[in-house]
C-alpha positions as a printed Julia matrix, in Angstrom:
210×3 Matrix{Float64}:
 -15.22   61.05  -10.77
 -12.69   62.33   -8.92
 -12.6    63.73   -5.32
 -10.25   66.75   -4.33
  -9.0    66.71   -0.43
  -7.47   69.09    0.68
  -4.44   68.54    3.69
  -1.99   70.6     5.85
   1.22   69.83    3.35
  -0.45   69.76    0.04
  -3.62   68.33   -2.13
  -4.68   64.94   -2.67
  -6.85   64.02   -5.38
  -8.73   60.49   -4.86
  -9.71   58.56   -7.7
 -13.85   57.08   -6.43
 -14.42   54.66   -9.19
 -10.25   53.08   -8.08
 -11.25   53.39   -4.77
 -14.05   51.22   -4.95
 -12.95   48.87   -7.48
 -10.11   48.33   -4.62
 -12.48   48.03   -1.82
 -14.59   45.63   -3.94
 -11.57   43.42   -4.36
 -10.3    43.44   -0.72
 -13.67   42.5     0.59
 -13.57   39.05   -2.3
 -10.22   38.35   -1.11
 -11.67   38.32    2.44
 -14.77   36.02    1.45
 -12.05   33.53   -0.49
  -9.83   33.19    2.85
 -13.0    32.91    5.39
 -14.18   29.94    3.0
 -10.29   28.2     3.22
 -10.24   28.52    6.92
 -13.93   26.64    7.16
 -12.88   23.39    4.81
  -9.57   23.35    6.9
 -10.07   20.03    8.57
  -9.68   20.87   12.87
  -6.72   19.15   14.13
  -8.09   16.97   17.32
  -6.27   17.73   20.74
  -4.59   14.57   21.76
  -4.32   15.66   25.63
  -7.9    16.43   26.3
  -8.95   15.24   29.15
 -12.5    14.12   29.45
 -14.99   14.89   32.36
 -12.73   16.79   33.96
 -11.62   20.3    34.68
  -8.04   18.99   35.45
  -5.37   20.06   33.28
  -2.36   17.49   32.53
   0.79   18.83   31.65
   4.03   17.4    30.44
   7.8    18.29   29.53
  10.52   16.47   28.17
  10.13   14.56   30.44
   7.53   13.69   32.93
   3.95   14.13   33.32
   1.73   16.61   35.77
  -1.79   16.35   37.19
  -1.97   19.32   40.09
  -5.41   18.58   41.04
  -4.11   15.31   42.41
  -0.36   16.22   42.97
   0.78   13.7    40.79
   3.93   13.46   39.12
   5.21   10.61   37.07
   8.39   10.06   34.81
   7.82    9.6    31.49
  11.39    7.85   30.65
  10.08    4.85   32.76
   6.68    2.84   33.0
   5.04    3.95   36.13
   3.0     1.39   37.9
  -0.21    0.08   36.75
  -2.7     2.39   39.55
  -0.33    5.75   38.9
  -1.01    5.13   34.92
  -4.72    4.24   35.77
  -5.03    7.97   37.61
  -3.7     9.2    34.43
  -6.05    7.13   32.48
  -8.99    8.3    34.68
  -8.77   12.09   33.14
  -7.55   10.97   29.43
 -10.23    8.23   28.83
 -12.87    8.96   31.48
 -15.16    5.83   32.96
 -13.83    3.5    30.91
 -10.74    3.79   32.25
 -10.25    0.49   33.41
  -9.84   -0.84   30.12
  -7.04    0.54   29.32
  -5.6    -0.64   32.81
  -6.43   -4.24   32.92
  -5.39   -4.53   28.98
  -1.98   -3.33   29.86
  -1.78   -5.97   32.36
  -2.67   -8.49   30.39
  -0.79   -7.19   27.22
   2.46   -6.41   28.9
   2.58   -7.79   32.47
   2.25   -6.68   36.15
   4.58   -3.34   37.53
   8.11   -4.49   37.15
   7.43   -7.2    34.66
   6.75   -5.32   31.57
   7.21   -7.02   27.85
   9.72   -6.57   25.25
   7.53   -4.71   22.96
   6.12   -2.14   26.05
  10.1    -2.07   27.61
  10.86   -1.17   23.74
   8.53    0.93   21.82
   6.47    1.87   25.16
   3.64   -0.04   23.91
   1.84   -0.91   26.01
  -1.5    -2.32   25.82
  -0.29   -4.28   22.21
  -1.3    -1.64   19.91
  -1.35   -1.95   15.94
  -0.42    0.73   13.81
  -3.56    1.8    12.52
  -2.96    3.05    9.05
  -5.59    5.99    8.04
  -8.4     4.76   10.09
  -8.16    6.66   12.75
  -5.74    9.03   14.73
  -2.92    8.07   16.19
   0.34    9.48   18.77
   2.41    6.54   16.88
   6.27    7.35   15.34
   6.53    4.26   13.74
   6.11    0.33   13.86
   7.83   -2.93   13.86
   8.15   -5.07   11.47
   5.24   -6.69   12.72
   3.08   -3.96   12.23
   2.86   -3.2    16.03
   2.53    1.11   16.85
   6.07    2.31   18.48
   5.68    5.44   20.81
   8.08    7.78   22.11
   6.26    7.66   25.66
   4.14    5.12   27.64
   1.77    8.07   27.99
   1.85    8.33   24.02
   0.51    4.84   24.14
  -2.52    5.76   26.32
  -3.69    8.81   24.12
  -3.31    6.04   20.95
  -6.07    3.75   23.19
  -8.01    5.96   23.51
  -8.3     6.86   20.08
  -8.99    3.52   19.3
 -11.16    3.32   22.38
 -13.42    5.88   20.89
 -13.57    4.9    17.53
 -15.05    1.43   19.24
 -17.5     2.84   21.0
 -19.17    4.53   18.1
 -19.69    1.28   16.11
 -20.6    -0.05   19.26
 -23.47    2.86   19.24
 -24.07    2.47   15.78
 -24.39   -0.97   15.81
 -26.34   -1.19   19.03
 -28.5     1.93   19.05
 -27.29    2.63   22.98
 -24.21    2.92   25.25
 -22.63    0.06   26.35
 -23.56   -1.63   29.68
 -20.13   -2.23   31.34
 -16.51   -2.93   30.39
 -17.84   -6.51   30.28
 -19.9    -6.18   27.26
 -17.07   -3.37   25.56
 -14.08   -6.48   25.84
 -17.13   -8.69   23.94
 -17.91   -6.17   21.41
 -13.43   -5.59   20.52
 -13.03   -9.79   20.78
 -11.95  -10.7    17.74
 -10.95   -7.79   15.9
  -8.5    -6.43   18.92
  -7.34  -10.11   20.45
  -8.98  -13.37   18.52
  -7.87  -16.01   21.52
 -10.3   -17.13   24.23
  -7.57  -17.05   26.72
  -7.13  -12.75   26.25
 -11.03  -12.28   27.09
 -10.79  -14.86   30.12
  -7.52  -13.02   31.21
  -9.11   -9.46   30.87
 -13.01  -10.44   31.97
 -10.92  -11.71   35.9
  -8.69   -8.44   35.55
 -11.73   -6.65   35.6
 -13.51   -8.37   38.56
 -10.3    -8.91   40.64
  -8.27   -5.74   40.4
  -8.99   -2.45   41.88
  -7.7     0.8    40.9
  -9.66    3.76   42.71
């Protein structure tokens, strides 16, 4: 069937069965893409913070929190309390962990290791393969992560940081108690030597970051 239309500069004659062959196509192509964009796996935001309506913001190079006027250099390590107010808004209440790992792993403000001084690592990270996410370029020859930043090194933890806590609730059926009992639950498979969990378990008692 065809439909005649009459315009200002002439006649148009529209095909109905081609239109709506067309129309019928278009809409399939639509249903095809909407199904592609669902099974696209979601890319995870690295710089979330959690808990908090604080936004942090970087550049080249340094690192913003304006709730807390805080500015820090990312070309240096900043000291342990200034990277545990980062850690506060990245990780959330177990932000201590990271903190009194990176003192343990790489040393006091001023006194950082080779491998933290280096490849900003910080806190000893391993690369991590396909198990989980991770802000790591690279890795040594010993298989530890490399990062382009110290705060690179922080978002990494707490990737791995997270993915612990879910076996822990898997395993457990509950949250974890304390930092205590999270430093028993990653003994072994994060540091295997007796000394690391005596080091960390004092860090945690003795040293105050708030």
């Amino acid at each position: 069937m065809k439909l005649t239309i009459r315009k200002q500069y002439g006649t148009v004659i529209v095909n109905v069965y081609a239109m709506k062959k067309v129309w019928i196509s278009l809409l399939f192509i639509s249903f095809v893409l909407a199904g592609f964009a669902m099974l696209r796996p979601k890319q995870q935001s690295a710089a979330a913070p959690k808990g908090s309506d604080s936004i942090i913001r970087t550049t080249a190079d340094s690192l913003y929190i304006d709730s807390v006027n805080l500015r820090l250099s990312l070309k240096e390590i900043p000291p342990a309390r200034s990277m545990h107010q980062v850690a506060r808004f990245v990780i959330g209440p177990w932000a201590k962990i990271f903190t009194v790992i990176k003192l343990q792993e790489s040393g006091a403000d001023g006194k950082n290791s080779y491998l933290a001084k280096e490849f900003n690592n910080l806190t000893g990270m391993r690369m991590p393969g396909n198990s989980r996410p991770t802000t790591a370029i690279g890795k040594t020859k010993t298989n530890y992560a490399i990062f382009s930043t110290w705060y690179d090194c922080l978002l990494d933890f707490d990737f791995y940081l997270d993915q612990t806590l879910e076996k822990f609730r898997q395993e457990h059926q509950r949250e974890p108690k304390d930092e205590f009992e999270i430093i028993n639950f990653m003994f072994g498979s994060y540091n295997p030597y007796s000394r690391w969990k005596k080091d960390i378990f004092w860090l945690l008692k003795n040293y105050r970051f708030e």
